[in-house]
TORKOLZA-959272 format. One line per 3 residues: number of its first residue (from 1); their letters; for each residue z, x, y of C-alpha. Coordinates in nm, 2 decimals. Example, Ala and Ser with C-alpha at 12.3 -4.5 7.8 and 13.67 -1.06 7.14 Angstrom:
1 = AS = 0.78/1.23/-0.45; 0.71/1.37/-0.11
This chain:
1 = XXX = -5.06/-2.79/5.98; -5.12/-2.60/5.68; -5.38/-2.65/5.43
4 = XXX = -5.11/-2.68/5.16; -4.89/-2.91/5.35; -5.20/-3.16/5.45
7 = XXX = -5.31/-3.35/5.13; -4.94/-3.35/5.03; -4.83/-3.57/5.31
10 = XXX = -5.17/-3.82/5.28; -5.05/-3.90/4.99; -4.82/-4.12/5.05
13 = XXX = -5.03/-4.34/5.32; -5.31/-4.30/5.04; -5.08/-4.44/4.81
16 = XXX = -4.98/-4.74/5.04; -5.35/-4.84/5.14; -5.40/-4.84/4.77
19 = XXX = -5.11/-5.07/4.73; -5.25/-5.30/5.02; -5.62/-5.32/4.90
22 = XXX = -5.48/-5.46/4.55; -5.24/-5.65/4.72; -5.22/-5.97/4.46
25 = XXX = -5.15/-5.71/4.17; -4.87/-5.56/4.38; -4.76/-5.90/4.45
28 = XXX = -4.71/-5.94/4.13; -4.57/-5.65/4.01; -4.34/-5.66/4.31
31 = XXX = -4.22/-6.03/4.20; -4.21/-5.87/3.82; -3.98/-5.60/3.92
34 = XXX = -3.72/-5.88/4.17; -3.73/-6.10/3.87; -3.53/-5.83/3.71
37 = XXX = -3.34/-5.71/3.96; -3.23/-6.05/4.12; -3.06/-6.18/3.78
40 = XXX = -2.85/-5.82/3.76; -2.71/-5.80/4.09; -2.61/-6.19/4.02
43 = XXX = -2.46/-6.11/3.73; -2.28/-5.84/3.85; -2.17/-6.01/4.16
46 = XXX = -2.04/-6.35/3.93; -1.85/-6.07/3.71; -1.68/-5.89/4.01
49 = XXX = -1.63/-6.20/4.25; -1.50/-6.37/3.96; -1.28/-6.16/3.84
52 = XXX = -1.18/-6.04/4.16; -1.07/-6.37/4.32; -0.85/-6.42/3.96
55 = XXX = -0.71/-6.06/4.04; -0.66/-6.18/4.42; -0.44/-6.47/4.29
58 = XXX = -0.26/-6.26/4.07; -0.17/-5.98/4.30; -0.10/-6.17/4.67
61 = XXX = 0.14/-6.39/4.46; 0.44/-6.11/4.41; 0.58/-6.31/4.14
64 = XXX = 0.31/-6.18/3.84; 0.44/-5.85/3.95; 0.76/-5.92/3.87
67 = XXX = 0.99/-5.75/3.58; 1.29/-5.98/3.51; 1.62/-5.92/3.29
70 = XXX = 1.69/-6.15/3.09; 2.03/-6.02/2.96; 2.35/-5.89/3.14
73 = XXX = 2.42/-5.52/3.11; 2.54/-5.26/3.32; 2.27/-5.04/3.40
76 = XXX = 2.43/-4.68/3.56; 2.25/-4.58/3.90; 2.09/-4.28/3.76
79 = XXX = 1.90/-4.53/3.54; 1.78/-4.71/3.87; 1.69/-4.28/3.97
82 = XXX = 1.47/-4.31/3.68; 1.31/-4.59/3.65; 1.19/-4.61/4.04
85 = XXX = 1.03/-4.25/3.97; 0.83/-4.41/3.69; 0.43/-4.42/3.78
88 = XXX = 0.33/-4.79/3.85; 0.65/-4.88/3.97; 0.68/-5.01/4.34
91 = XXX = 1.03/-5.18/4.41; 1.35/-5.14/4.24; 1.69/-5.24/4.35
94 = XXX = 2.01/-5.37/4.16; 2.17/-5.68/4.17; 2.54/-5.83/4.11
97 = XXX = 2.67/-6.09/3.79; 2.49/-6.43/3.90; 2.84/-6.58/3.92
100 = XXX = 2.90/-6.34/4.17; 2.57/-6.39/4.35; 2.67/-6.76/4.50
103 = XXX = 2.85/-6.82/4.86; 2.87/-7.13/5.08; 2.64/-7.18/5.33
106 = XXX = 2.76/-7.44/5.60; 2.48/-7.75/5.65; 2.47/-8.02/5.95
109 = XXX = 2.61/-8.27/5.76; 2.84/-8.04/5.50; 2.82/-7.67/5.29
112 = XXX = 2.61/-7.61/5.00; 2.60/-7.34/4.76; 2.25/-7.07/4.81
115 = XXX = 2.20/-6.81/4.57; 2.27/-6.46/4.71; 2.00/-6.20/4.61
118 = XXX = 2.00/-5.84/4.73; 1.68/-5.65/4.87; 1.61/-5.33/5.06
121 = XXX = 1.28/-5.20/5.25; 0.95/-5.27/5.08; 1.08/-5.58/4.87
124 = XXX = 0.73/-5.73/4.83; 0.83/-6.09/4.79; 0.96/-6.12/5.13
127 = XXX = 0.71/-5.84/5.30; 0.44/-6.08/5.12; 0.55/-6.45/5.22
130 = XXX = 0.59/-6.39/5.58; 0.93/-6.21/5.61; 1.10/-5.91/5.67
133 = XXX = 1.37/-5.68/5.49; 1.64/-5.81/5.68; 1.89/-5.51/5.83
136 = XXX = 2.26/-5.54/5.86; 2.42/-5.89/5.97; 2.12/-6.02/5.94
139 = XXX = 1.96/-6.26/5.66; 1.62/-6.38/5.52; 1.59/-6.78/5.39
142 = XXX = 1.33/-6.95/5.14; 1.18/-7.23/5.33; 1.47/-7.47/5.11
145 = XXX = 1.72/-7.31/5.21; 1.59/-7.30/5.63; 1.51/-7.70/5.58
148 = XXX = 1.88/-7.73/5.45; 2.03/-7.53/5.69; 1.85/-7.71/5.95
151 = XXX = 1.76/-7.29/6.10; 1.45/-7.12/6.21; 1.38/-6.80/6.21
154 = XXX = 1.57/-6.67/6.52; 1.89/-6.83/6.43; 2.21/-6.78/6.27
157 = XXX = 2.39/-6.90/5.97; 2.76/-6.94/5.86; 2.82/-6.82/5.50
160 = XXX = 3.20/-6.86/5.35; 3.30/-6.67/5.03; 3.57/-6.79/4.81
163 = XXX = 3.79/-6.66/4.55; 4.10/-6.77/4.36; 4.36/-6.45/4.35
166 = XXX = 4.72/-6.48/4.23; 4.71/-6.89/4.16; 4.61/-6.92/4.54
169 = XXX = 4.26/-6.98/4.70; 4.11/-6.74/4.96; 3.80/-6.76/5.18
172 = XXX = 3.66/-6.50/5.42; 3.36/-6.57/5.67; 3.02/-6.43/5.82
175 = XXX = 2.80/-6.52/6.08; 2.43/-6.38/6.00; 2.13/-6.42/6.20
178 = XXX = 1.84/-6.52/6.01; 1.58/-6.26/6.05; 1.29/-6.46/5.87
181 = XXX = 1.19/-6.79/5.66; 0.97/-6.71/5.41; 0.67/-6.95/5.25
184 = XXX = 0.69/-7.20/5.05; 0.53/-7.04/4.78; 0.85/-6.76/4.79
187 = XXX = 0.99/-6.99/4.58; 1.15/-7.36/4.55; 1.51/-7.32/4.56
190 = XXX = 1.78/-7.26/4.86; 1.80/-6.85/4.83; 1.94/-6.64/5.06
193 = XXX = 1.81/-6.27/5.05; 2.10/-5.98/5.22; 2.11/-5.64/5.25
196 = XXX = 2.27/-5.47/4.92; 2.60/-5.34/5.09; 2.68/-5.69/5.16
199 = XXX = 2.56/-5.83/4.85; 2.78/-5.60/4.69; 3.06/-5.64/4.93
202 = XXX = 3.04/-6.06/4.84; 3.09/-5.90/4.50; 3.36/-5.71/4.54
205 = XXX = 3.59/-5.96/4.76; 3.49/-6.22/4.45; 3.71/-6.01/4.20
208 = XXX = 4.01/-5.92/4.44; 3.93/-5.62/4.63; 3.89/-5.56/4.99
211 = XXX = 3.61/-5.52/5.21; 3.76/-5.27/5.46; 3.45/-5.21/5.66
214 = XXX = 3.42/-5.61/5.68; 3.78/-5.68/5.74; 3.78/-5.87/5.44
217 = XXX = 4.14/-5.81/5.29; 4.19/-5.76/4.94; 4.34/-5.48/4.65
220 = XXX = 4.19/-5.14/4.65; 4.09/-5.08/4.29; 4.29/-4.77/4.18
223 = XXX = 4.21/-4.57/3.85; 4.38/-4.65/3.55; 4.52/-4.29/3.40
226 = XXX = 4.41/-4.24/3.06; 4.52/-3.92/2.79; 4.46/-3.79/2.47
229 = XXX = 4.82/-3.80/2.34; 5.14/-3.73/2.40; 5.42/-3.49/2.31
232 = XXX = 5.81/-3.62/2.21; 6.12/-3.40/2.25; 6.43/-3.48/2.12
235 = XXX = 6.76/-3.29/2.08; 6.76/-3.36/1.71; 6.50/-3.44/1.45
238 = XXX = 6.38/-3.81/1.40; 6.48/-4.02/1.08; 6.14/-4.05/0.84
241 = XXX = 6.16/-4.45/0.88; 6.13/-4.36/1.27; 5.89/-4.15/1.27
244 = XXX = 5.65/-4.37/1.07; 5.73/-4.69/1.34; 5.60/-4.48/1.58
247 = XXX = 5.23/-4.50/1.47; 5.23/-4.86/1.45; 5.13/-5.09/1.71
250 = XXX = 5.15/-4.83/1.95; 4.78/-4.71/2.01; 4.85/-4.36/1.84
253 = XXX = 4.71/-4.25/1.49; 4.99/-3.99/1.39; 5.26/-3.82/1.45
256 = XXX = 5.30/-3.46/1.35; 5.57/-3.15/1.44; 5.45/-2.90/1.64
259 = XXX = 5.62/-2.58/1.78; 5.69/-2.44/2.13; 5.42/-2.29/2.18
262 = XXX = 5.18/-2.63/2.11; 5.42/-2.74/2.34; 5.38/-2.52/2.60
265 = XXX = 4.98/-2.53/2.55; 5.01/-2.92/2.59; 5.28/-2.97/2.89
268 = XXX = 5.33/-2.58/3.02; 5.71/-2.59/2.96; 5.90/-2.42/2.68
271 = XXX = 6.11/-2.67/2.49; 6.50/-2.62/2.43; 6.57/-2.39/2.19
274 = XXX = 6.65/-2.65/1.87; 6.50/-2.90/2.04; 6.25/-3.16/1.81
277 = XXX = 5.89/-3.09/1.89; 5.63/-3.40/1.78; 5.30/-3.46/1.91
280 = XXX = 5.14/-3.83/1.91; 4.76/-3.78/1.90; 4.51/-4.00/1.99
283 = XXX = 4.18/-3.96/1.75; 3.96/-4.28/1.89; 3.99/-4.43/2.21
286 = XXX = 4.24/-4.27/2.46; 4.57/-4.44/2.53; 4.73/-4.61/2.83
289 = XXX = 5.06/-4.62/3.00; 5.09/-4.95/2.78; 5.13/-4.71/2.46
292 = XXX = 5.34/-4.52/2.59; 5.57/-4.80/2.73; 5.55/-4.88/2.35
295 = XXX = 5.68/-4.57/2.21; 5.93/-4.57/2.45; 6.06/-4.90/2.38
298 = XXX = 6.11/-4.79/1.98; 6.34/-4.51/2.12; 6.59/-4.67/2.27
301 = XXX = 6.94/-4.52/2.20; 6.74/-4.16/2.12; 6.77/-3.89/2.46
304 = XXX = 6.40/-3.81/2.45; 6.14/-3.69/2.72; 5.76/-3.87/2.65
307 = XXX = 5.51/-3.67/2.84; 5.15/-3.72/2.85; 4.88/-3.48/2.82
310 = XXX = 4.52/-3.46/2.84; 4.35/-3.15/2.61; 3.99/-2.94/2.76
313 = XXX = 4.00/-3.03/3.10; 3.85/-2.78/3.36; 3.80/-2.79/3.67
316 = XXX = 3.58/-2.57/3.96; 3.75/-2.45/4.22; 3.43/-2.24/4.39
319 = XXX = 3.32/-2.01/4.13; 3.62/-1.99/3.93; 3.78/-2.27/3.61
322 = XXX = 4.07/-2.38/3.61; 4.22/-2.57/3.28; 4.55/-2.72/3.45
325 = XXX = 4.84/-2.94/3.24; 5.01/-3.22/3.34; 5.36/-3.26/3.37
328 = XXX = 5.59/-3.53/3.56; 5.93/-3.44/3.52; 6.24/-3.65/3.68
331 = XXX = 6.58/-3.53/3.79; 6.74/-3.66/3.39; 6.45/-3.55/3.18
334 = XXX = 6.45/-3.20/3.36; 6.82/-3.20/3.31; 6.79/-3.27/2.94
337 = XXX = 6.55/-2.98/2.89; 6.70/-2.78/3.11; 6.45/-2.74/3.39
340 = XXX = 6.44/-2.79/3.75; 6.22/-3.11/3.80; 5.86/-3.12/3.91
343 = XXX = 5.80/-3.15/4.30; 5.67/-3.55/4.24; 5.83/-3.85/4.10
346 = XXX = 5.87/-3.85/3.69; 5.58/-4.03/3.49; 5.63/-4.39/3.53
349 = XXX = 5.28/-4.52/3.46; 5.18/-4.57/3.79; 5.05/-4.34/4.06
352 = XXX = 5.22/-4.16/4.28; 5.17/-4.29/4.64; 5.18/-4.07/4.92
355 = XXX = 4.98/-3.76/4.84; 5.24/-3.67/4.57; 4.92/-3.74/4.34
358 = XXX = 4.73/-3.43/4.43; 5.05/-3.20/4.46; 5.02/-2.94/4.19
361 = XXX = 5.25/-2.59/4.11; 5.01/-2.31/4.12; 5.05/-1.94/3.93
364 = XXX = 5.26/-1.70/4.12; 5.01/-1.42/4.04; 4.78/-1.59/4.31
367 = XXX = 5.05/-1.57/4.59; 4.91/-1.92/4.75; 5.20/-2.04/5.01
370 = XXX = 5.31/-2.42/5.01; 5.15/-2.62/5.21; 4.76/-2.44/5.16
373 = XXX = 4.45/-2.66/4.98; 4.26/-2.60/4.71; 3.89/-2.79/4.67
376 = XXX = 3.83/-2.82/4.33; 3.58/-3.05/4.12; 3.59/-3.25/3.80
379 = XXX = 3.35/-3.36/3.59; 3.28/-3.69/3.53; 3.04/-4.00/3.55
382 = XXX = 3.00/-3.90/3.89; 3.12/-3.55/3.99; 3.48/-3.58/4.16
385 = XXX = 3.54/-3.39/4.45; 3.90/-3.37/4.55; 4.16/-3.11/4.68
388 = XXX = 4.54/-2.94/4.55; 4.78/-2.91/4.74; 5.02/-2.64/4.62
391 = XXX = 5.41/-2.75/4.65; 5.50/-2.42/4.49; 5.43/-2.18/4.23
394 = XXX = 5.50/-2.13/3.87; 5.50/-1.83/3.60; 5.17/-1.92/3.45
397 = XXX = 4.87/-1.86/3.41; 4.71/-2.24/3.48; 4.78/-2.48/3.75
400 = XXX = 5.07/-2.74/3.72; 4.93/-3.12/3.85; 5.12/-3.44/3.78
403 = XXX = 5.05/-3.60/3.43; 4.94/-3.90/3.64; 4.64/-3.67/3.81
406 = XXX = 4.54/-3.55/3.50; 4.53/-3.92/3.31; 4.28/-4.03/3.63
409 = XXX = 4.06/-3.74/3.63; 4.06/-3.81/3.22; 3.94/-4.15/3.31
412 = XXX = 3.68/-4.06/3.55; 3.50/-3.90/3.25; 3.41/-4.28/3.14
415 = XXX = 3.40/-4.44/3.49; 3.33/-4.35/3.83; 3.61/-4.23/4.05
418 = XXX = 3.59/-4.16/4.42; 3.84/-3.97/4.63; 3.97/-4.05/4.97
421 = XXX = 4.05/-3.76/5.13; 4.19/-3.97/5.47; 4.45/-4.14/5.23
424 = XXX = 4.51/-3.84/4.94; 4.40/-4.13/4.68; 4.16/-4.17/4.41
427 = XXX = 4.02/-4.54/4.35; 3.74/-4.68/4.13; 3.36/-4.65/4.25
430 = XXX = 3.12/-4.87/4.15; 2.97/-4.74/3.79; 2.66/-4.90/3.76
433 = XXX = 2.51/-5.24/3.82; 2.48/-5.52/3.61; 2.07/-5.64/3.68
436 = XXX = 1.76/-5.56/3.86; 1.48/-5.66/4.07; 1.18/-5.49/3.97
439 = XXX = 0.85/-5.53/4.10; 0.54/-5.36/3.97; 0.28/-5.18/4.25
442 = XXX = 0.06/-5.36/4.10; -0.07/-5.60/3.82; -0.19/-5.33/3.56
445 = XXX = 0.08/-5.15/3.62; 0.34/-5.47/3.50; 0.22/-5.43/3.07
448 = XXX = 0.34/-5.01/3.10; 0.65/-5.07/3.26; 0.70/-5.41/3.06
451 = XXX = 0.67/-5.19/2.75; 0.84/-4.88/2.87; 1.14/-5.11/2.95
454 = XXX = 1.12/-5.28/2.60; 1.14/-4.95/2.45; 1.49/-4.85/2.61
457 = XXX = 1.64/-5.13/2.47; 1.62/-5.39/2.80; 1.55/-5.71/2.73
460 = XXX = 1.30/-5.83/3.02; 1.00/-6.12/3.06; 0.71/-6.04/3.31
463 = XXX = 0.37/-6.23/3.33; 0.18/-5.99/3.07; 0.00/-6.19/2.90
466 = XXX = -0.19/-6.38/3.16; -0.26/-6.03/3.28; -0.38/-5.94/3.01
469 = XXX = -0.58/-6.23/3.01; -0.79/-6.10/3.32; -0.85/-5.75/3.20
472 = XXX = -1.01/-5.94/2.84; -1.19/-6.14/3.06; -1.29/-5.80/3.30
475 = XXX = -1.37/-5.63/2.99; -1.57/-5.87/2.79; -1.76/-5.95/3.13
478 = XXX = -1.83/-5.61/3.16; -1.98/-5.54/2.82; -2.17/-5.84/2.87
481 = XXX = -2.32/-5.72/3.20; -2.43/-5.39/3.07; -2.59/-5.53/2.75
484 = XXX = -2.83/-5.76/2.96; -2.87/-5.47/3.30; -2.97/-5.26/2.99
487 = XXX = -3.23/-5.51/2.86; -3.32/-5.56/3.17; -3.36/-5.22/3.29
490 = XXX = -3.60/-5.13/2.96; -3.79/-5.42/3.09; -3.86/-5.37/3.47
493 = XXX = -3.92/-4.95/3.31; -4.18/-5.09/3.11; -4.36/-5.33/3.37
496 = XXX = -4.38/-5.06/3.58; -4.49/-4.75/3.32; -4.82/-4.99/3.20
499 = XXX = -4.86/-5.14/3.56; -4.86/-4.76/3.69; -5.09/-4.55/3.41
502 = XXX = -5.33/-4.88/3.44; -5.38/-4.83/3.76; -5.45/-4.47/3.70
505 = XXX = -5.68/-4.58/3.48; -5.90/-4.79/3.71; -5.84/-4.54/3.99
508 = XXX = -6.00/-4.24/3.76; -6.26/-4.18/3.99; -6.10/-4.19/4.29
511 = XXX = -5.84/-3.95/4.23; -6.13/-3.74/4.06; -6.28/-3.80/4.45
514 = XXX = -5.97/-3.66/4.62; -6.02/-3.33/4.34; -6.37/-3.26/4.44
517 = XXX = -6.23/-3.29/4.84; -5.98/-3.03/4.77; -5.66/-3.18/4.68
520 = XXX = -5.45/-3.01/4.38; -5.34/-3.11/4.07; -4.97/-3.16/4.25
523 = XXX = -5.10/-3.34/4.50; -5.27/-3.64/4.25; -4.94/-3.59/4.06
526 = XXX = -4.71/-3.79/4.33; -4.99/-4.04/4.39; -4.85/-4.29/4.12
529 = XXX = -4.53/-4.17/4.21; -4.56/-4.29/4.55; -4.69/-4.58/4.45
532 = XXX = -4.42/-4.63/4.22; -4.15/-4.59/4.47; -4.32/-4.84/4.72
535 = XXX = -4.29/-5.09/4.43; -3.97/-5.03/4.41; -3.84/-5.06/4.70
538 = XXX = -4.04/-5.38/4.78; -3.89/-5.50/4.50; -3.53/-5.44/4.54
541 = XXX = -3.54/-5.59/4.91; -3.71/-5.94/4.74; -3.46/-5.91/4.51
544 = XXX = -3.18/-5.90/4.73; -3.29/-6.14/4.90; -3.30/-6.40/4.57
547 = XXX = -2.97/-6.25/4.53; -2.88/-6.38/4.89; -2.99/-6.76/4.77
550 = XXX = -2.87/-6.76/4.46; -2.53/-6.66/4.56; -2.49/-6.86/4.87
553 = XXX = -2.56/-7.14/4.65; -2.31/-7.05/4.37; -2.04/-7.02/4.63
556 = XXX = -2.15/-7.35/4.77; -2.11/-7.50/4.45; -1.74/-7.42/4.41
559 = XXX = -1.66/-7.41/4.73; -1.39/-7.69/4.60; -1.25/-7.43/4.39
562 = XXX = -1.18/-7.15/4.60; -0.94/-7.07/4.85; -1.09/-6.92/5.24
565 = XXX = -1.20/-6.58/5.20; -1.29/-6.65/4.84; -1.62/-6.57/4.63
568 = XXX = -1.73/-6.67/4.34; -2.05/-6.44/4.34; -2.00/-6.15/4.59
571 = XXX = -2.11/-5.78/4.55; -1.92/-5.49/4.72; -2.05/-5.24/4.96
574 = XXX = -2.01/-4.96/4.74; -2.27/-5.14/4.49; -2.55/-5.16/4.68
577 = XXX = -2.68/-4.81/4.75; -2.56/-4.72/4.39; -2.80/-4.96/4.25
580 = XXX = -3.07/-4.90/4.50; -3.06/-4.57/4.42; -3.02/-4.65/4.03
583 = XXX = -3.35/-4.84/4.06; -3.55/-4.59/4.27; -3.48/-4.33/4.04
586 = XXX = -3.57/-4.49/3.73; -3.90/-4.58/3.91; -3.93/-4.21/3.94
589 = XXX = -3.87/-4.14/3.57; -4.15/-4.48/3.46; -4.43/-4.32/3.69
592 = XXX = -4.41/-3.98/3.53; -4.62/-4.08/3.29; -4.93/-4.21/3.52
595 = XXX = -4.84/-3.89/3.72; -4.91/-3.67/3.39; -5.25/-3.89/3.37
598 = XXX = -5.36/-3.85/3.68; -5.35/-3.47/3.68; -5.56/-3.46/3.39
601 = XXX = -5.85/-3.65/3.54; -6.14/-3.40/3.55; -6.37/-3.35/3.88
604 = XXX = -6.68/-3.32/3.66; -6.63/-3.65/3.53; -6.70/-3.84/3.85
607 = XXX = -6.98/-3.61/3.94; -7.13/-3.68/3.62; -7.09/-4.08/3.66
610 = X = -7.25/-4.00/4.01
C-alpha cells in the first residue's frame, strides 16, 4: 500500500466511526432526511399508480381506442392505404352499408337477425376479449349472440342471407364454425364478426350479384359504357326545328356541323361525299345508351347512322400509346355509308358477348395477322389491364375497337373496372367502401387521428375527451409533484449542508489531528463527504421503508376500488435507482461546503489549543 493511497481509504471507516460515536445526531438527521424522502416517493407513487390504473382501464378496454363514422360515404381503398400508414394508427379495415351488414342466424327454438361486422388479423377488440381473428369458414360471437345461439366456442352456426330480386325472394346458406366467444365486456348485442371477403360477399349477394367462389348465384355486374358525344350522318341536311329538338331532353348540350375530317378524327371513317356531318357534344356529365336511344327515337323516318365516341383516350401497349376510336358498324348502316361493316355486332347499347368486345381492327402498317393479342392498359380508378384481339387491319394510323369498348374503358375513368381474361369480359370492381373500423395503437394516439380525420372532411366520434381527461389529470399531477420534490429537495439540501459544516465545526481539532499525522488537504476534503453519503444512504433505505407502510396501507384502503393487479400507490422499477441516485448526488453537492471547511482547518491551531 502506498502512502498516498492509505489515509484516502481510512477515510471512509473514519467517517463512519464518527457517525457511530454521535449516533443520536445521526439518528436524527437520518430520520430528518426519510422525512423528506418518504413523502416524495409517496407522492410520486399515488401520481403514477393513479394515473396508471386510469390508463390501464382505458387502454385493456379496446373500445376508448376506437374511431367510429358517424356518416355513410364511400371511402376509395387508397384512402384505407393512407390512413393505416398514419403514425398512431393500429387497425384499419372497411366495412359494408349497415343494411347490408344483417343475416339470419338459426336459434333452437327459431332465427334471429346478428349484426355482421368484418375484421382481419390484429383486430384488438377480439385479440383483447378472448378471441381470435377468425379465418375462412369460420366465425367469432359476442357472448349474446353464443347464449342465443345456444354455441360454444368449437361449434358451428347456420347463417341464411336473404334478398328480394325481380319481385321474388331468394336465400342462400352457410355453415361456419365458431372459432371464439368473446367477453362480455366485447359488447352487449348479438354480433357476429367474419372474415372481410365474406362480409363483402353477404354484400354483394344482397344487391343481386353472384358469389361465384361461394356458389351463391346471382348477375355479374357489367360496366355501363359511357362517351363524350356523338356524331350524326344523314344523306341530307336536318330541318332547323329538328335540329333544335335534338338538344332537348336528350342529355346533350348542342348540336353543331362538322366536316369529314372531325368525322374521321371522331369515328375513323370518312363520311359519303354530300353526306350531313353533326356532332352532339356532351360538356357536363357523359351520356348513356339512354341518350342516345333518345336521339334516335326523334329520327324516326330520317336514314341516319348515330355513332358514339369517346375524345383523349390512350392507352399503353408496352412502351408505346395508342389513342384508338370506336366504331360499331352493322350490315345497313355500313351499307348506307358505303362501307364494309365492322367485324362485331352494330352499337346497340349493350355489350357485345362473346369476346366480340375486345375485337379491334389494327393499322396495316404494323402487319399484325388475325387472330394475335395485344396487352394494353387503361387508365382509370384502378388501372385496367386487358388484351386486343386483332380481327383485321385498317388504313390508319390508330387502332379500331368497338364503340361499346371504348364507352366502358370511358367509364372506368370514374369507377373501377376489372377484366376477366377466362371470359374476354369486363365487369364492375368494387370502388371503395362505404365505413371503417378504426382502432387507435393506443389512447394518445386516438385525439391525432381523431383530429386528422376531422380535418379530411369525415365525420367520426372517439372517446377524446375522457382521454383527455387523464393526460390533465397526468399533467396537473405532475406539476404538482415537482413543485413539492422541489421544496422538498431545497429542504433535505439544507438539513444536511448546516448538519454537515456543524459538524466540521465541532470536529475542528480532530481533523486538525489527522493534519499533524500526515493526512492532506484531499484527504480531510472527502471526510464530510463520506459522512454525507452515509447519511444519505441510511436515509433513503428508512425512507423506503415508510414508503413500504404508507403504501401498503393506501392500497389497503381502496382495495374496494381496484381491480386484481391494481395500485393505487405503486412506484416502478425504473424509479428507484434514478431517485437513489438523484439523492446521493445532491448529498454530494450539500457536503461540498463542509468539505471546503474542513480543508481550511489549520494544524497550528490544534497545537496551539494543546
Amino acid at each position: 500500500m502506498t502512502p498516498a493511497r492509505g489515509p484516502l481509504r481510512l477515510i471512509p471507516f473514519l467517517a463512519a466511526a464518527h457517525l457511530r460515536h454521535e449516533w443520536v445526531l445521526t439518528l436524527c438527521l437520518v430520520t430528518a432526511l426519510a422525512a423528506v424522502i418518504s413523502p416524495l416517493l409517496v407522492l410520486l407513487g399515488l401520481k403514477h399508480g393513479t394515473i396508471q390504473t386510469l390508463r390501464e382501464r382505458l387502454v385493456e378496454d379496446p373500445v376508448f381506442r376506437e374511431i367510429r363514422p358517424t356518416q355513410t360515404r364511400e371511402f376509395a381503398p387508397a384512402w384505407f392505404d393512407d390512413v393505416a400508414s398514419w403514425p398512431g394508427a393500429g387497425f384499419l379495415t372497411p366495412t359494408i352499408l349497415p343494411l347490408s351488414s344483417v343475416i339470419s342466424v338459426a336459434l333452437p327454438d327459431g332465427s334471429a337477425l346478428f349484426d355482421l361486422i368484418p375484421t382481419a388479423p390484429g383486430d384488438p377488440l377480439l385479440l383483447e376479449n378472448g378471441g381470435a381473428v377468425p379465418g375462412e369458414g369460420e366465425v367469432v360471437l359476442t357472448a349474446e349472440a353464443a347464449r342465443r345461439a345456444g354455441v360454444a366456442s368449437g361449434g358451428e352456426i347456420e347463417v341464411r342471407v336473404t334478398r328480394s330480386r325481380a319481385g321474388r325472394g331468394e336465400a342462400v346458406e352457410a355453415r361456419l364454425r365458431v372459432a371464439a366467444v368473446l367477453d362480455p365486456r366485447a359488447g352487449s348485442l348479438p354480433r357476429v364478426y367474419a372474415p372481410l371477403p365474406f362480409v363483402l360477399d353477404v354484400e354483394a349477394y344482397k344487391e343481386g350479384y353472384a358469389a361465384p367462389a361461394r356458389g351463391w348465384a346471382g348477375e355479374t355486374p357489367q360496366p355501363y359504357p359511357s362517351y363524350d358525344g356523338a356524331v350524326l350522318l344523314l344523306p341530307a341536311p336536318l330541318q332547323p326545328i329538328v335540329r333544335s329538338g335534338l338538344a332537348i331532353n336528350t342529355g346533350f348540350g348542342r348540336i353543331a356541323e362538322i366536316g369529314p375530317d372531325r368525322v374521321r378524327e371522331l369515328t375513323g371513317l370518312a363520311p359519303p361525299e354530300g353526306f350531313a356531318c353533326y356532332d352532339l357534344p356532351a360538356p357536363g356529365a357523359p351520356v348513356t345508351a339512354s341518350s342516345l336511344r333518345a336521339v334516335d327515337q326523334k329520327l324516326r323516318g330520317h336514314s341516319r347512322v348515330l355513332l358514339p365516341y369517346v375524345r383523349d383516350l390512350a392507352l399503353r401497349a408496352g412502351d408505346r400509346e395508342l389513342r384508338p376510336v370506336g366504331l360499331s358498324l352493322d350490315a345497313s348502316q355500313a351499307a348506307l355509308l358505303g362501307l364494309e361493316p365492322t367485324p362485331w355486332p352494330g352499337f346497340g347499347g349493350r355489350l357485345p358477348e362473346g369476346g366480340a368486345l375486345v375485337g379491334c381492327l389494327w393499322p396495316a402498317a404494323d402487319g399484325l395477322a388475325p387472330g394475335a393479342t395485344v396487352d394494353v392498359r387503361a387508365p382509370g380508378q384502378a388501372e385496367v389491364s386487358f388484351f386486343l384481339r386483332v380481327a383485321g387491319s385498317i388504313d390508319l394510323d390508330r387502332p379500331v375497337v368497338p364503340a361499346e369498348l371504348m364507352g366502358v374503358l370511358r367509364t372506368a375513368a370514374q369507377r373501377a373496372v376489372a377484366f376477366d381474361r377466362q371470359a374476354e369480359s369486363f365487369r364492375m370492381a368494387r370502388g371503395g367502401y362505404r365505413g371503417f373500423r378504426l382502432y387507435a395503437a393506443g389512447i394518445d394516439d386516438v385525439p391525432g387521428l381523431y383530429r386528422r380525420l376531422k380535418e379530411q372532411g369525415v365525420e367520426v366520434v372517439a372517446e377524446v375527451e375522457a382521454i383527455e381527461r387523464i393526460r390533465v389529470l397526468d399533467h396537473g399531477l405532475s406539476r404538482l409533484f415537482w413543485l413539492i420534490a422541489t421544496l422538498g429537495l431545497f429542504g433535505g439540501t439544507g438539513v444536511l449542508v448546516a448538519s454537515l459544516y456543524a459538524a466540521v465545526e465541532r470536529r475542528r481539532r480532530d481533523l486538525g489531528v489527522l493534519r499533524l499525522l500526515g493526512f492532506a488537504r484531499r484527504h480531510v476534503f472527502f471526510f464530510p463527504m463520506a459522512q454525507g453519503l452515509i447519511i444519505s444512504v441510511l436515509g433513503l433505505a428508512a425512507g423506503f421503508g415508510g414508503y413500504a407502510v404508507l403504501a401498503g396501507a393506501i392500497d389497503r384502503a381502496f382495495a374496494m376500488d381496484l381491480a386484481p393487479g391494481e395500485a393505487f400507490c405503486t412506484l416502478p422499477g425504473v424509479y428507484v435507482p434514478l431517485f437513489c441516485l438523484s439523492t446521493l448526488a445532491l448529498a454530494s453537492l450539500a457536503s461540498l461546503v463542509a468539505a471546503w471547511r474542513a480543508t481550511c482547518i489549520d494544524p497550528a491551531e490544534v497545537i496551539r489549543e494543546q
